[in-house]
ZAKOL-85701 format. One record per residue (C-alpha): y negated, x, z negated; residue in three letters. Coordinates in steps of 0.2 Angstrom, whole numbers, plus 5000, padded with zeros to 4 digits. Layout:
N
YXZALA;...
This chain:
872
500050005000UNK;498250045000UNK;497150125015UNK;498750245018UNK;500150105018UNK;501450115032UNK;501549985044UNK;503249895048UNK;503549815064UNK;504549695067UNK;506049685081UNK;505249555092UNK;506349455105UNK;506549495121UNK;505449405134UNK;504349425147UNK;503249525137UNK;504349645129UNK;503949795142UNK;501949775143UNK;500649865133UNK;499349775122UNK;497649755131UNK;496149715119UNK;495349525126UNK;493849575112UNK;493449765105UNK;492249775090UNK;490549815093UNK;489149935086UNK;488249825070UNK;486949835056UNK;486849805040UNK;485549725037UNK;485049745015UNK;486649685006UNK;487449575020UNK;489449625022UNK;489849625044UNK;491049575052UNK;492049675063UNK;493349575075UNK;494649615090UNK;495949535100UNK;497249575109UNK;498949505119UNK;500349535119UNK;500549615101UNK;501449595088UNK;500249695076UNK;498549735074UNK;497649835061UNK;495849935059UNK;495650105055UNK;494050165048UNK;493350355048UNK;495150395050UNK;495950285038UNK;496950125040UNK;496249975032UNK;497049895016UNK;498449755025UNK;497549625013UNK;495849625019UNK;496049575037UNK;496249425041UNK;497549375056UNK;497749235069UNK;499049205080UNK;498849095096UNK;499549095114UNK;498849145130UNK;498848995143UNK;498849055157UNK;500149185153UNK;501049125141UNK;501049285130UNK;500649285111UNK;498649325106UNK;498049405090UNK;496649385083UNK;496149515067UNK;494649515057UNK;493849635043UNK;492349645035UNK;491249795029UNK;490249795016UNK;488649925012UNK;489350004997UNK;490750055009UNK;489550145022UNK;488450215008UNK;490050305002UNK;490150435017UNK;488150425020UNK;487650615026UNK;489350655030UNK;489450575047UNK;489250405054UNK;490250245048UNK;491450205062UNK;492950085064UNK;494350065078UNK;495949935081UNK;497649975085UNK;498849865092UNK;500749885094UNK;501749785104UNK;503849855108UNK;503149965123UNK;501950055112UNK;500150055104UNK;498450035113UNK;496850085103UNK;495049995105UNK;493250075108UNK;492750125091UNK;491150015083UNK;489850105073UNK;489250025057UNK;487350075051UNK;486250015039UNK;484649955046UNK;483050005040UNK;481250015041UNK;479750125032UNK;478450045024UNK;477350175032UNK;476650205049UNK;476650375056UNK;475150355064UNK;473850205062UNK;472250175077UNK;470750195069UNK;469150115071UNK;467750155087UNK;466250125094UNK;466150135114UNK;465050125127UNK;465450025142UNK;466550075155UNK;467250225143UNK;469050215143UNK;470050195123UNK;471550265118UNK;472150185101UNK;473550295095UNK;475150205086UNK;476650285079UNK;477850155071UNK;478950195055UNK;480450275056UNK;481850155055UNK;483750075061UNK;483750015074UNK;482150085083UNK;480549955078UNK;479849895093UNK;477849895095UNK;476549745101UNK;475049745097UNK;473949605092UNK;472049565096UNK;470949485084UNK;472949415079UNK;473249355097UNK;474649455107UNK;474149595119UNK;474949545134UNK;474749705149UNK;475549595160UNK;474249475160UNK;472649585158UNK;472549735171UNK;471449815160UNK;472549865146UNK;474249985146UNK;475350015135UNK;476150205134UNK;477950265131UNK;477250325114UNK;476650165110UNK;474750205113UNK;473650065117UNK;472450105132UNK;471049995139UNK;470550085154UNK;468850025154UNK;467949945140UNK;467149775140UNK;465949665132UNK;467449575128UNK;468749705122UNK;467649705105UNK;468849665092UNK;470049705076UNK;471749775087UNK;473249775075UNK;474849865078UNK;476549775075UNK;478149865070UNK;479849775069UNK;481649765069UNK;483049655064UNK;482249715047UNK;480549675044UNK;479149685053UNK;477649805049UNK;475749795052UNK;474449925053UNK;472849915046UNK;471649845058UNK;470349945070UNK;468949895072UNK;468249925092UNK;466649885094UNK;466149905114UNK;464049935116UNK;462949945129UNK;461350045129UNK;459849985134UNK;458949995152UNK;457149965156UNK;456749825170UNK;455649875182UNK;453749865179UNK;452649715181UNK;451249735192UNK;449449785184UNK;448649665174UNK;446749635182UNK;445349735174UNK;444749665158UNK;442949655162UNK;442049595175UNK;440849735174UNK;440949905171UNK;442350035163UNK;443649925154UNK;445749925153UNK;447249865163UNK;449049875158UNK;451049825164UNK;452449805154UNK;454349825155UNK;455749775145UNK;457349845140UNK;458349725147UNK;459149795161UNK;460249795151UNK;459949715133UNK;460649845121UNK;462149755112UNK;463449795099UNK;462149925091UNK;461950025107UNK;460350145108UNK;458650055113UNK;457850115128UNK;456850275126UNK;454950265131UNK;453650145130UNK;453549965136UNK;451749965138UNK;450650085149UNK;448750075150UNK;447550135161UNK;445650155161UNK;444650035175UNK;443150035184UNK;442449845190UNK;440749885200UNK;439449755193UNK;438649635205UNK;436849685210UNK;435749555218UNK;434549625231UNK;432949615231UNK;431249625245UNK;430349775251UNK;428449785251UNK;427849685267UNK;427349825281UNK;425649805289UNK;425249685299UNK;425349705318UNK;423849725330UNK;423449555337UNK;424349495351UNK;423949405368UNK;424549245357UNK;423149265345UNK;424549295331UNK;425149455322UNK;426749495313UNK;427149575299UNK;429149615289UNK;430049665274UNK;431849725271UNK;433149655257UNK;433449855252UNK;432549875236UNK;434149855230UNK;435149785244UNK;436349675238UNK;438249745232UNK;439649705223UNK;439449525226UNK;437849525222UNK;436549385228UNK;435349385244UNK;433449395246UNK;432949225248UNK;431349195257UNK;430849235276UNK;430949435282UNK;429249405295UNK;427749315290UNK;426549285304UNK;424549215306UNK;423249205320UNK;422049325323UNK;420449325334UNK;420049505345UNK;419949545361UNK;421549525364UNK;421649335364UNK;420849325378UNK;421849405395UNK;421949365413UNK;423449315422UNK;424749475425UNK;424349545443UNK;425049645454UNK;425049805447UNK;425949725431UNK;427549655443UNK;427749815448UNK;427849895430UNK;429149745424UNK;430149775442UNK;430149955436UNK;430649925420UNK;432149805423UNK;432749945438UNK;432950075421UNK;433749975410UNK;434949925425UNK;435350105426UNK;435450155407UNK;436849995405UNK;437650065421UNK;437750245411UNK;438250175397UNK;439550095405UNK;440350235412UNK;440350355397UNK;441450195387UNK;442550235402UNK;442850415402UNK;442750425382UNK;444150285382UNK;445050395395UNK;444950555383UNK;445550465370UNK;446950405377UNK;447450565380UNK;447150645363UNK;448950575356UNK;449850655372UNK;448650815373UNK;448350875351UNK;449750875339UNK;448750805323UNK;449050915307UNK;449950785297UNK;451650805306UNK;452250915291UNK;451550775278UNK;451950615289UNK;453550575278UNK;454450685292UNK;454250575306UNK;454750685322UNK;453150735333UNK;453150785349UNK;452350945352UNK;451250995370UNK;450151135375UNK;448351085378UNK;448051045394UNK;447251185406UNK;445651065412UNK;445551025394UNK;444751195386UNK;443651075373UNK;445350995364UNK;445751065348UNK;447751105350UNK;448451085330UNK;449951175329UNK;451151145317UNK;451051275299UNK;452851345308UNK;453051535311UNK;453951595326UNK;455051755327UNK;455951815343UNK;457951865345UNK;458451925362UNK;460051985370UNK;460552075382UNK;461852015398UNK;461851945415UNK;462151775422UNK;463251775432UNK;463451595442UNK;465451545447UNK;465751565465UNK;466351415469UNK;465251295458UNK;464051295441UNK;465351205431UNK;466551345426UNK;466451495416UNK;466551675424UNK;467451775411UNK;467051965410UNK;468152095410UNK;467352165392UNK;467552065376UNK;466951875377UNK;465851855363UNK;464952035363UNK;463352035367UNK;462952005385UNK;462852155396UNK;461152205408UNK;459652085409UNK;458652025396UNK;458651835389UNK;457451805377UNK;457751645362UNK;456451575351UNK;456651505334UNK;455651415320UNK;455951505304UNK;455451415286UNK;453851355285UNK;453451305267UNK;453851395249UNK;454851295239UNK;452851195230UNK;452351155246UNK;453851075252UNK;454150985236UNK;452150935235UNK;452450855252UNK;454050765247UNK;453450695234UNK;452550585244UNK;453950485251UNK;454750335244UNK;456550415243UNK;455750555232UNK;456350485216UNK;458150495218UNK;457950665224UNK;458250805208UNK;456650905201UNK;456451075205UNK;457151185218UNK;458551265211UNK;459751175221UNK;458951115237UNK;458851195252UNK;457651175266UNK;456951205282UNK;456051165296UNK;457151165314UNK;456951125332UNK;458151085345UNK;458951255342UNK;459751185327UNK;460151285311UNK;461051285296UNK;460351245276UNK;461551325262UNK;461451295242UNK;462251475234UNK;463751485226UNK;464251285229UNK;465151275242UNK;463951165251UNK;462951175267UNK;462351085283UNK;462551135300UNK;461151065314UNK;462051105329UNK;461051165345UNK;460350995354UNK;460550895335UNK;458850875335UNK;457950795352UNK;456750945362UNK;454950945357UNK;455350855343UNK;455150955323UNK;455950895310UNK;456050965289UNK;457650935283UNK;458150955264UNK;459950985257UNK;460050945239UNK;461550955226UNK;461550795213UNK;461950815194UNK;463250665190UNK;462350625177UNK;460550575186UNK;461750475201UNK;462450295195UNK;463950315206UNK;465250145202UNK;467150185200UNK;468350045200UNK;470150035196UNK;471050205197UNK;469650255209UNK;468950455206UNK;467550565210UNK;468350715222UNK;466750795227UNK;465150845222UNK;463750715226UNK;462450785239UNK;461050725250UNK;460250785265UNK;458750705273UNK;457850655277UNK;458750485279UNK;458250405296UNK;458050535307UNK;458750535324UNK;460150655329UNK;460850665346UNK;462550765340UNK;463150765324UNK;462750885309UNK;464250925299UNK;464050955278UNK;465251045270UNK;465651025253UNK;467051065241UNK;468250935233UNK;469750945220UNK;470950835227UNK;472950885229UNK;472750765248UNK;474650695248UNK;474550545262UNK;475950435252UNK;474750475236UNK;472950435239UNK;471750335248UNK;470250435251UNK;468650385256UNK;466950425260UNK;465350355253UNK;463850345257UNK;462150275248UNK;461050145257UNK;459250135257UNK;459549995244UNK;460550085233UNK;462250035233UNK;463650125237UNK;464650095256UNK;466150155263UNK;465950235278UNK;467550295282UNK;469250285276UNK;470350465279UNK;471650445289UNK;471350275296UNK;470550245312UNK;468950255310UNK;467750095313UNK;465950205318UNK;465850335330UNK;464450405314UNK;465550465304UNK;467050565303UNK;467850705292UNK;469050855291UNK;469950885275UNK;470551045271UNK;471351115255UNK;469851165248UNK;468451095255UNK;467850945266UNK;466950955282UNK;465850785287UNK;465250735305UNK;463850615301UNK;462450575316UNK;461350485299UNK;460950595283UNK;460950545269UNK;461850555254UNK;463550575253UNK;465150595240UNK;467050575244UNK;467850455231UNK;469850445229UNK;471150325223UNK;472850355217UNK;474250255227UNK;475550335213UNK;475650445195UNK;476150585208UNK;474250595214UNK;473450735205UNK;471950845203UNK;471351015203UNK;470551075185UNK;470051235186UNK;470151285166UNK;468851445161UNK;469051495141UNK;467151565136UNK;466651655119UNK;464851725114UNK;464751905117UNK;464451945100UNK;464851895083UNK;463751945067UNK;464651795057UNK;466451775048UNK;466351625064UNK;466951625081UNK;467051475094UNK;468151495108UNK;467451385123UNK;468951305133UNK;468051215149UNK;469051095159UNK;468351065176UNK;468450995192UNK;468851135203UNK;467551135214UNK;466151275217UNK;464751185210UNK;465351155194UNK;465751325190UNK;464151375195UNK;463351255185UNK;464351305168UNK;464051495171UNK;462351455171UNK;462451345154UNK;463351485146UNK;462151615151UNK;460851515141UNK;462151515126UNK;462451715127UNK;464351665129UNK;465451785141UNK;466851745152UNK;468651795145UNK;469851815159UNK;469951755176UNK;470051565178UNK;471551465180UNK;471951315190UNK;472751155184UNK;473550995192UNK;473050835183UNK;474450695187UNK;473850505186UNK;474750485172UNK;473750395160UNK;474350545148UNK;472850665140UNK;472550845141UNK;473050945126UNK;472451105119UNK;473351225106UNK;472951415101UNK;474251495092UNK;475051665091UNK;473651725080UNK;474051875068UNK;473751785051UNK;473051945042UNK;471651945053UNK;471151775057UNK;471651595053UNK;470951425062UNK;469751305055UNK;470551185066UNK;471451055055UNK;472350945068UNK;473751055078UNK;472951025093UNK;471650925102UNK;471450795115UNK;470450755128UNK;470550575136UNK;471250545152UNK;469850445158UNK;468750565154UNK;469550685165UNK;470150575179UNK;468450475185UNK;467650645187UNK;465950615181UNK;465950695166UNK;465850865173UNK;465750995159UNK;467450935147UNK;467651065134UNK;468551085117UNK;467851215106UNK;469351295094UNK;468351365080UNK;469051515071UNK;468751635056UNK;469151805054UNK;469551885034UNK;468652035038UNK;466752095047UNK;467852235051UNK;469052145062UNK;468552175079UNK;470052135090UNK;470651975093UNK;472451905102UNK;472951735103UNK;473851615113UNK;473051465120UNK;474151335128UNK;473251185139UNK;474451055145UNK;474350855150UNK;475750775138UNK;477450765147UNK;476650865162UNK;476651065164UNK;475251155157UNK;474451345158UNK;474151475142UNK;472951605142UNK;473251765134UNK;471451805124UNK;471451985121UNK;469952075119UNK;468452155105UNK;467252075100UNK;466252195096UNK;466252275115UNK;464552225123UNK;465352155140UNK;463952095151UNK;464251935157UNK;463651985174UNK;465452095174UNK;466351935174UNK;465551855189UNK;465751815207UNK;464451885216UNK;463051775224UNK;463451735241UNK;462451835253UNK;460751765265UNK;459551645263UNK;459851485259UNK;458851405275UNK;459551485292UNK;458551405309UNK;459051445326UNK;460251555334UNK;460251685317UNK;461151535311UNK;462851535322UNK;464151685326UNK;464051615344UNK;462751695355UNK;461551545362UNK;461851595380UNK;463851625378UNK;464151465369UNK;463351375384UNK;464451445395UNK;465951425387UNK;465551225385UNK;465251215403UNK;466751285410UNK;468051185395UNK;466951005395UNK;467650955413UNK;469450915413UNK;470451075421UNK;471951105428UNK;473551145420UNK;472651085405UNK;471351225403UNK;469951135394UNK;469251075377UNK;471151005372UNK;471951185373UNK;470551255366UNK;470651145350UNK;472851145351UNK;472451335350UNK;471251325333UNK;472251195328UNK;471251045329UNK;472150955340UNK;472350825327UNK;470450775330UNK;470650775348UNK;470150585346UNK;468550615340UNK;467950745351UNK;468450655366UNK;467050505358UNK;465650635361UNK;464750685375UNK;465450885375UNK;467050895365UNK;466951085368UNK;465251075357UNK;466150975343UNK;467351105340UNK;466351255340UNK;465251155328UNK;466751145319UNK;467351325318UNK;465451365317UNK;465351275299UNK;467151355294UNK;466951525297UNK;465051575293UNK;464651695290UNK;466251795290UNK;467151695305UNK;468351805317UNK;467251825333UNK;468851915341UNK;470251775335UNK;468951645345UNK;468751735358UNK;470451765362UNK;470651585360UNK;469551565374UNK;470451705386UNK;471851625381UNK;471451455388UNK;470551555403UNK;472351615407UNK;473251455410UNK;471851415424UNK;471551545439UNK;470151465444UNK;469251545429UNK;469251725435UNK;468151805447UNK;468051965453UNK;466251965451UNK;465252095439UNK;464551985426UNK;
């Protein structure tokens, strides 16, 4: 008897299930214990003549199961049926040495068949949570994380989470997520996600509840616009007007700041005061006339009458008689018709005089617009002007030419015409693109006319100057002519290409590039959407191109086709924010079109303005490039040092714009920096340092590492991310530091940087830096292209026209391989221009002259018509 008693079986009859195996019909199953509740476990099996459980390796006592017996109808063969039941005390006796388990064996006269085994735990769950959300305050649109880890317990709790006591449910409400670790994420904050959020732990248990969090979502407050001046407040003389705004564009809520400023401007007035005129003295009178009457007058000038002020009443002549001589004349003879015949005849002549000078001063007038360039062109809000020399027969006409400078650059070369027709190119025998051989052909360009005050003075004018960023620091800008030219911003990565023939002949134009700070342009995101590029303007907007200009920028984007939709967006005059083109789809304007390579972008656009490429994942596969860079101040006079960890998008601008904000905080550069790909995840970036020699130094960092919100990384408009890892060294004396620092995104690959260096060392933080990018930031006319002028017309003419064998503009690009744009330059006027724009903005200034021109040969080859004996 007891757990070890021997089982006696039974001879049973012979039948038709004497020579099969039991087979188990129901096998016990994993259960809980739930506080002092005994389970049962069952199992049944046929044929057999015995059942009976063994638990952890033991047979169960013959007198707690509890057997039935029945019969199979559809076969016919017996059933048992066996039943035990486990109690707490029971599994608490083996507790720690391994799990509580139980198994049935059946016999029947062919032998024994065991069941799956059936693990019995004791349910459970903490009291405590691991970890509780806690209470925020957010502005609008800013994404939340509220963290939630659930007590440990048997069986695993499962996690809702309740707002304002109302279930979260994501399936309803796109706006909210729910992690694998149990995080709560509202991917952007609204007025109506203020509320108490409560997280819910339970299992067949209990059910647990966190304290509450408190998020309280609130808006800062925006001025309206201004109202209009009020009218002076007196009628006369110096008095005050004023306009008003409110902040209510939009109305702070939820204790969110109040607008910064004041509501109310004044402004001092001037209301000229009415002055009613009054009458001169009366002159003399007049000698008496042939009517025996004399005259004399008076003017309304002492004062005349201004500002609204009253008239001289009374008459301006006052006549009476008057006896002389005078009054008394005989009739007008002959000698008097001719003095009146005479005098009509010269005032017949004078009109006839003045007629004709109307005439030829109308004519000159007419002419003036065609004949003098009128100074304002530089200040007329940068309408085009058309520029001709003075007439020959016009020596007197002031001719004002534009404030523009004008420099020479010539080359050397023949022209050498194709035999059989202008439209080919004559390859020489020497290298393609050297400069030409015998014969001199002289270019002109325009070079920048105004300093950086001047140009900004003058801009300041125009309506669109307001959007524009203060200061010069990163605009570009130039004057240009149909020779075209190129505007650059150092060390971002951003220029713009005016192609030769952009810009209409005769006509002048001052173009601006300008670089945008994300924090002065209001760019909207929606969804997943994301900021890829840096936003930049060129201008001014409205001007007319004949050919495209092509701005190149930098962008952070991992381009996958099955992972992103990319787009292209441009601001309107109004404001708002258009797509203009979609990558990868066919585009819908012949304005716009774009090359994306793996580093930067390159934008065909015929309209400038401004311009930024926007992305949205299609998958969590989708990722970005952060380019990670560890700064720390060059000296330490304090027990304190801060480790600056940077997390930014990799683009050139951005870097540029962090060096020069560490400068200013004496920090220095430690290592090279590295790049990271950021998945669409929804998961944070994590930072850690470690490996620190704890007789040296020790962290003041109390958490073990620190986080920085996915939505704060992903929509891009936060550009400088940092986490700071503050440290403390025992010692003044220690002078050597070497840690560890590990950046990751959670369950994602991450990057460590090995910090070794001395603090103490004076490294100048002008060792650590790329160079500045060599020229001048505004390039006009032909110093602005590899190409020669003359060559580049050449090779245009002979590749435009469609050639045999294929030797034309569609080799050409299959040879730089660009033939997947052949679309698009088969829309313009000269493909063969499109594409040496192309390579034009790509390779300056440190393009392969030889590689293109090779290029060229090469296409030459494939059509014989393009060689000529000639000496070119």
């Amino acid at each position: 008897t007891g757990a070890q008693q021997s089982v006696t079986v039974a001879n049973p009859a012979s039948g038709p299930s004497s020579d099969l195996l039991p087979h188990f019909q129901l096998e016990p199953e994993d259960v809980y214990i739930v506080k002092n509740k005994a389970v049962s476990l069952a199992c049944r099996a046929t044929p057999a003549t015995q059942i009976y459980f063994k638990c952890n390796g033991e047979w169960v006592h013959q007198g707690d199961h509890v057997t039935q017996h029945s019969t199979d109808r559809s076969t016919g063969l017996p059933v048992m049926e066996v039943r035990i039941e486990v109690t707490r005390q029971q599994v608490e006796k083996i507790f720690g040495l391994e799990e509580y388990w139980c198994q049935c064996v059946a016999w029947s006269s062919s032998g024994t068949t065991k069941s799956q085994k059936a693990f019995v735990r004791i349910a459970y769950l903490r009291k405590n949570f691991e970890q509780e959300p806690t209470a925020r305050e957010v502005s609008i649109e800013q994404g939340i994380v509220l963290p939630c880890r659930p007590p440990e317990g048997i069986p695993p709790a499962e996690v809702e989470w309740l707002r304002n006591e109302e279930l979260v449910d994501p399936e309803l409400d796109a706006n909210v997520y729910v992690t694998p670790e149990h995080s709560l994420v509202l991917r952007q904050a609204r007025l109506a996600d203020t509320a108490n959020y409560t997280c819910v732990a339970k299992n067949i248990v209990a059910r647990r509840r966190s304290a509450s969090a408190a998020i309280t979502v609130y808006v800062n407050g925006g001025w309206s616009t201004w109202t209009q001046w009020s009218g002076c407040s007196t009628s006369c003389g110096r008095g005050w007007q004023k306009r008003s705004r409110t902040c209510t564009n939009p109305t702070p809520l939820n204790g969110g700041a109040f607008c910064e400023g004041q509501n109310v401007q004044k402004t001092a007035c001037t209301t000229l005061c009415p002055v009613d005129g009054a009458w001169s003295e009366w002159s003399k009178w007049s000698e008496c006339g042939a009517e025996c009457t004399h005259w004399r007058s008076r003017e309304c000038s002492e004062p005349a009458p201004r500002n609204g002020g009253r008239d001289c009443h009374g008459p301006e002549l006052d006549s009476r008689n008057c006896t002389s001589e005078l009054c008394t004349h005989a009739a007008p003879g002959a000698e008097d018709v001719a003095l009146y015949v005479g005098l009509v005849a010269v005032a017949v002549c004078l009109v006839l005089l003045l007629l004709v000078g109307v005439l030829v001063y109308c004519r000159k007038k007419g002419g003036l617009d065609a004949d003098v360039a009128d100074s304002s062109i530089l200040t007329a809000g940068f309408q085009p002007v058309s520029i001709k020399p003075s007439k020959a027969d016009n020596p007197s006409l002031l001719t004002i030419q534009p404030d523009l400078s004008t420099t020479t650059m010539t080359y050397q070369g023949s022209l050498c015409p194709r035999q059989d027709g202008p439209a080919k190119l004559q390859l020489p025998n020497g290298h393609l693109l050297s400069p030409l051989g015998a014969g001199r052909h002289t270019l002109h360009h325009s070079s920048p006319a105004a300093e950086g005050a001047d140009f900004v003075a003058r801009l300041s004018t125009q309506s669109y100057f307001r959007s524009l960023p203060r200061g010069t620091n990163n605009m570009a800008y130039g004057t240009f002519n149909f020779l075209g030219g190129r505007l650059m911003i150092p060390n971002t990565g951003i220029s713009l290409l005016i192609p030769p023939d952009a810009i209409p002949r005769g006509k002048i134009y001052e173009v601006y590039l300008t670089l945008h700070k994300q924090e002065e342009v209001r760019l909207p995101l929606a969804g997943c959407q994301t900021l890829l590029s840096p936003i930049v303007s060129c201008g001014p907007p409205g001007v007319l191109l004949t050919r495209p200009a092509i701005l190149a920028m930098g962008h952070c984007v991992e381009a996958s086709a099955e992972n992103w939709s990319i787009r292209l967006k441009k601001q309107s005059c109004e404001g708002t924010w258009e797509d203009v083109l979609q990558l990868g789809a066919e585009p819908c304007t012949e304005l716009y079109y774009c090359q994306l390579e793996a580093q930067a972008c390159y934008v065909f656009t015929e309209q400038l303005g401004r311009f930024a490429l926007v992305g949205e994942s299609l998958s969590m596969a989708a990722s970005k490039r952060l380019k990670l860079v560890l700064f720390a101040p060059a000296a330490c006079p304090s027990l304190e040092y801060n480790i600056r960890v940077y997390c930014l998008s990799d683009t050139q601008d951005v870097l540029k714009e962090v060096i020069q904000l560490e400068k200013q905080l004496g920090g220095q550069l430690i290592g090279a920096p590295r790049v990271l790909h950021f998945k669409d995840s929804y998961h944070n970036l994590r930072l850690s340092i470690h490996d620190m020699p704890s007789s040296l130094w020790k962290s003041k960092l109390l958490a073990s590492y620190q986080e920085i919100p996915f939505y704060h990384i992903w929509s891009g408009l936060q550009p400088f991310l940092h986490c700071t890892f503050t440290l403390e060294r025992l010692s003044t004396s220690t002078c050597e530091l070497a840690c560890k620092i590990w950046v990751w995104q959670v369950e994602g690959d991450g990057q460590s940087f090995t910090v070794n260096f001395n603090i103490a060392k004076d490294t100048r933080f002008s060792d650590w830096l790329v160079p500045d990018e060599v020229g001048t930031p505004a390039l006009v006319g032909p110093s602005a292209f590899k190409i020669p002028f003359l060559i580049r017309q050449k090779i245009i003419s002979s590749l435009d026209p469609p050639g045999t064998r294929g030797a034309d503009w569609r080799t050409l690009a299959q040879k730089l391989n660009l033939d997947s744009h052949l679309s698009f330059f088969a829309s313009k006027a000269s493909p063969t221009a499109m594409i040496l724009n192309l390579w034009e903005a790509r390779h300056f200034p440190n393009g392969n002259l030889s590689q293109l021109a090779a290029a060229v040969a090469e296409v030459g080859k494939q059509d014989g018509a393009l060689f000529s004996e000639a000496e070119c």
